[in-house]
C-alpha positions in Angstrom: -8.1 3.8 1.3 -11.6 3.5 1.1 -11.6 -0.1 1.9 -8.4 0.3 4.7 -11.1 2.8 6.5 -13.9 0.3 6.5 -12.3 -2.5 7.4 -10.6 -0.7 10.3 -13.8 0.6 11.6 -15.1 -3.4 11.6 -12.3 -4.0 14.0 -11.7 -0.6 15.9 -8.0 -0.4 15.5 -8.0 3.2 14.7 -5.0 5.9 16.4 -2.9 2.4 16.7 0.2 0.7 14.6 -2.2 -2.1 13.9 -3.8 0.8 11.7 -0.4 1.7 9.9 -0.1 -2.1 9.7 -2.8 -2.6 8.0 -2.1 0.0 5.2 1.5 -0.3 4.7 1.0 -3.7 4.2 -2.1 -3.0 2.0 -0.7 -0.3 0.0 3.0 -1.6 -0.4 1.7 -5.0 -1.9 -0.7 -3.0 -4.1 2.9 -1.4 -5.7 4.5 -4.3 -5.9 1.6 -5.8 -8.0 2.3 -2.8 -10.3 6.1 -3.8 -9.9 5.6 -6.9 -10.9 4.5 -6.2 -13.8 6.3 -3.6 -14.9 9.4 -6.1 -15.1 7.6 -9.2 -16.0 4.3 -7.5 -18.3 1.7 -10.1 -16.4 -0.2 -7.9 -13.8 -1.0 -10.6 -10.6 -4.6 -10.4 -9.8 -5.8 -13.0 -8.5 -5.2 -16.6 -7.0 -6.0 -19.1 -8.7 -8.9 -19.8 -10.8 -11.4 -19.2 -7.8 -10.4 -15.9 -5.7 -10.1 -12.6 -8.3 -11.3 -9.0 -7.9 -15.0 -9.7 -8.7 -15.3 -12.6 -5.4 -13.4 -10.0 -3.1 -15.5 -7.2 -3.8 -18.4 -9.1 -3.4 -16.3 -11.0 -0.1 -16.4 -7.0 1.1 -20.0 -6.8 0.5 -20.8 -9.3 2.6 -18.7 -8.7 5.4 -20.4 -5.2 5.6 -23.5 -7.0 6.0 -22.5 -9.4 8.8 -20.6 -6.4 10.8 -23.9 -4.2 10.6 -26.0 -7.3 12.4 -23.3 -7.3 15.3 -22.0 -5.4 18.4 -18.3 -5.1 16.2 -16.3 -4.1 19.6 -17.7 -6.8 21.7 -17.2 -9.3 19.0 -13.6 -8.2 17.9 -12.5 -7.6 21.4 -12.8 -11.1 22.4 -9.3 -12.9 23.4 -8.5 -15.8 21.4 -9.1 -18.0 24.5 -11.6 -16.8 25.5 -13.0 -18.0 21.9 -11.5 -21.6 21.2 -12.7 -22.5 25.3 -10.5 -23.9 27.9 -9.6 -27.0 26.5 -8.2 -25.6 23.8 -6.2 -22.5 24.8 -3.8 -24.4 26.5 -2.4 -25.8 23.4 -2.3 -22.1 22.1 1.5 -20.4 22.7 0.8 -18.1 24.9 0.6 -14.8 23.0 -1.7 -16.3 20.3 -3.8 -17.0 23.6 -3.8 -13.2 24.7 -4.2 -11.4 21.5 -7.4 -10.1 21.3 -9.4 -11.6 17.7 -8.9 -8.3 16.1 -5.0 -8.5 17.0 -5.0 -12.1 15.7 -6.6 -11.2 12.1 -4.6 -8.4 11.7 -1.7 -10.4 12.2 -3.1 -12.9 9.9 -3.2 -9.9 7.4 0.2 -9.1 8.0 1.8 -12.8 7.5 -0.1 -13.2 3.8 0.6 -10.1 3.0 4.0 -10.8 3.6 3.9 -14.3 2.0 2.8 -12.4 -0.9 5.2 -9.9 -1.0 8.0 -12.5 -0.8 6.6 -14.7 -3.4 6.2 -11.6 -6.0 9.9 -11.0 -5.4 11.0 -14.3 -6.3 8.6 -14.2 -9.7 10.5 -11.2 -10.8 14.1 -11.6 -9.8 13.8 -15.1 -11.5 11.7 -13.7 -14.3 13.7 -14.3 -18.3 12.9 -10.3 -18.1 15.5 -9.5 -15.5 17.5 -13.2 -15.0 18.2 -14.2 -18.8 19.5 -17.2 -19.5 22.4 -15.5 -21.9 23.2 -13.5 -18.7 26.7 -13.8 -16.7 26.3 -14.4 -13.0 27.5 -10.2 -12.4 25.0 -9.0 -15.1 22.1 -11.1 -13.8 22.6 -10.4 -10.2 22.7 -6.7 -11.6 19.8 -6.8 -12.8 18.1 -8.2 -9.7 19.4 -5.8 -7.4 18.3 -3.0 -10.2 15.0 -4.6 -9.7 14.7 -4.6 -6.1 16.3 -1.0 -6.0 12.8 0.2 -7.0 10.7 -0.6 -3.8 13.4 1.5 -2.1 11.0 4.5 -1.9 7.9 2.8 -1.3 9.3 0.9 1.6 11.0 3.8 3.1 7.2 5.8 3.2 6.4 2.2 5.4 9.0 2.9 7.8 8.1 7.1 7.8 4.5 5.5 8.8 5.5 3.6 12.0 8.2 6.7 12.8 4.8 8.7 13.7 3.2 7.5 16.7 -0.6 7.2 16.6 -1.0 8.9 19.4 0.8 11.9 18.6 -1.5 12.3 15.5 -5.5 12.5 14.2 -5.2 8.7 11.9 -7.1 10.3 9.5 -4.5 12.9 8.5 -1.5 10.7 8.8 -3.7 8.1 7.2 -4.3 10.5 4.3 -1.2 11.8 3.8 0.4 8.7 3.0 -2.0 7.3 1.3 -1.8 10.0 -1.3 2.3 9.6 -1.5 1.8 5.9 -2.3 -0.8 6.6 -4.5 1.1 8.9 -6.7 4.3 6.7 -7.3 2.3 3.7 -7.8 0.2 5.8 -10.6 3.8 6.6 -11.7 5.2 2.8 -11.7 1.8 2.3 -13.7 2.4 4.6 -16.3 6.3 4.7 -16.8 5.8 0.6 -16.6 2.7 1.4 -20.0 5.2 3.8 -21.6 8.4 1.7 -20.9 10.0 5.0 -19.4 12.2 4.2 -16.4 11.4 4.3 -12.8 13.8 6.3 -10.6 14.8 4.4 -7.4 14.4 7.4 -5.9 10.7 9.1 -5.8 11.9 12.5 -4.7 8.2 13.2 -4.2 8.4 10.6 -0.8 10.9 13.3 0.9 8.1 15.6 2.2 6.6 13.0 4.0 9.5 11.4 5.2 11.0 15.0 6.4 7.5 15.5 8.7 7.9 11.8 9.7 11.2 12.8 11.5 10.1 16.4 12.6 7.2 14.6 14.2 8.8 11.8 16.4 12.4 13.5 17.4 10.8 16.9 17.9 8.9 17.1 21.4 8.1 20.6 21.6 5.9 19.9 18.6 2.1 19.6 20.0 -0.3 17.2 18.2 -2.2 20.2 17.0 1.1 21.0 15.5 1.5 17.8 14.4 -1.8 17.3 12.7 -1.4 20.7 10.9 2.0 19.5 9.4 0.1 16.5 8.0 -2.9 18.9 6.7 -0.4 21.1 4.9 1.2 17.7 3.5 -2.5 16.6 2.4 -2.8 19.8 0.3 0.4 19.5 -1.1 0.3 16.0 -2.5 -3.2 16.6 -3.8 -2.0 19.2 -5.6 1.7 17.5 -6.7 -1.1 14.1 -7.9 -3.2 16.5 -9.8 -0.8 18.3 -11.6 1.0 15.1 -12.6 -1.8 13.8 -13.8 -2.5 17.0 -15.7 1.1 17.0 -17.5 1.2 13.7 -18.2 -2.1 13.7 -19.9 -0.8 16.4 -22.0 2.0 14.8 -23.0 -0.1 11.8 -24.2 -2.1 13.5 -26.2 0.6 15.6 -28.0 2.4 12.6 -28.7 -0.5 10.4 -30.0 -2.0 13.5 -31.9 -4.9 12.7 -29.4 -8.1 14.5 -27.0 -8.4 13.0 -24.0 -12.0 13.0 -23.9 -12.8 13.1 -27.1 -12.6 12.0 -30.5 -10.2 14.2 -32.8 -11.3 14.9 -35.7 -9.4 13.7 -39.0 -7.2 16.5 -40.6 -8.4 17.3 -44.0 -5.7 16.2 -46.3 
């Protein structure tokens, strides 16, 4: 989230769908990395032997500094045509030549993202994991569609993003909201995926969100205050639902690894 909010101020997209874009795409391929490897065990992060964690973060760093020497709106506001000059617009279809250069890396965002997304799917409905060799047709097609069943819930809080209208909502709270809903089943794929527990295709915990999704666009006696209180409420709630999670499951760890979380136990004196 942190990144989503920095990036967006770079390219002013805020109280739009680019914005939603831009974080359902982020966040949804974020849980499919952790889906990934909760079926196949190798956790993709990176490409190739040149682009990892370590050259985007410092990538991030970088494009800080470039976007704090310019005038950001000017610069992102620009149309594409106005950019590649005359003689080369016209070769440009004609909605690549009106998007505005903010539009047209979003966009960008969007198609890898998806490029990514599509290739992660064919890594683990092809993985031995899920598709073994010993398998029938039935039983292996089973076993894909078991495996694609779980992004059900994480999909469904994408589409309860775009049900909201930016404009009938503060991004911020809408932002936050579903932020913390995706963060807490991904930190649950995470963990079941470490424990070898299984995932439910269903994350009951998505509901709320999805409910005030709903209330928000069909209901038009609901003001935006109204709105934006709903979300607030919702902010509190998952908070709290993530923090208690975290609180039992810790607990459970330790009492079944005869552990302290923070500390060293000390030997029992036999």
């Amino acid at each position: 989230l942190a990144h989503l909010a920095t990036v967006s101020s770079y390219v002013v997209c805020g109280g739009t769908y680019w914005y939603i874009l831009l974080q359902t795409t982020l966040q949804f391929a974020f849980f499919m990395a952790q889906w990934e490897e909760y079926f196949t065990h190798v956790l993709p992060h990176c490409a190739g032997k040149m682009i990892g964690v370590t050259e985007v973060n410092y990538s991030l760093g970088l494009l800080a500094l470039a976007n704090s020497l310019i005038d950001r709106e000017a610069f992102y506001s620009r149309t594409m045509s106005a950019i590649v000059g005359d003689s080369l617009a016209g070769n440009l279809p004609i909605f690549v030549r009106n998007l505005e250069l903010r539009h047209f890396l979003m966009t960008g965002w969007g198609i890898m993202s998806v490029v990514l997304m599509i290739l992660s799917i064919q890594r683990v409905i092809f993985h031995p994991r899920v598709a073994k060799p010993s398998f029938t047709t039935v039983q292996r097609l089973k076993q894909q569609v078991n495996a694609l069943s779980k992004l059900a819930t994480p999909f469904a809080l994408c589409v309860g993003g775009f049900l909201i209208p930016p404009t009938s909502v503060r991004t911020r709270y809408l932002s936050v909201t579903m932020g913390l809903a995706f963060s807490l089943i991904t930190k649950k794929m995470i963990v079941y995926g470490m424990a070898k527990m299984a995932f439910a295709v269903v994350q009951w915990d998505a509901v709320p969100f999805l409910l005030a999704a709903v209330w928000i666009r069909c209901d038009d006696r609901l003001t935006r205050e109204g709105a934006d209180f709903v979300l607030g409420v919702l902010c509190f709630w998952y908070t709290w639902r993530m923090l208690r999670w975290i609180n039992l499951t810790i607990d459970q760890i330790c009492d079944r690894l005869d552990i302290h979380c923070f500390t060293i136990k000390k030997r029992k004196q036999l």
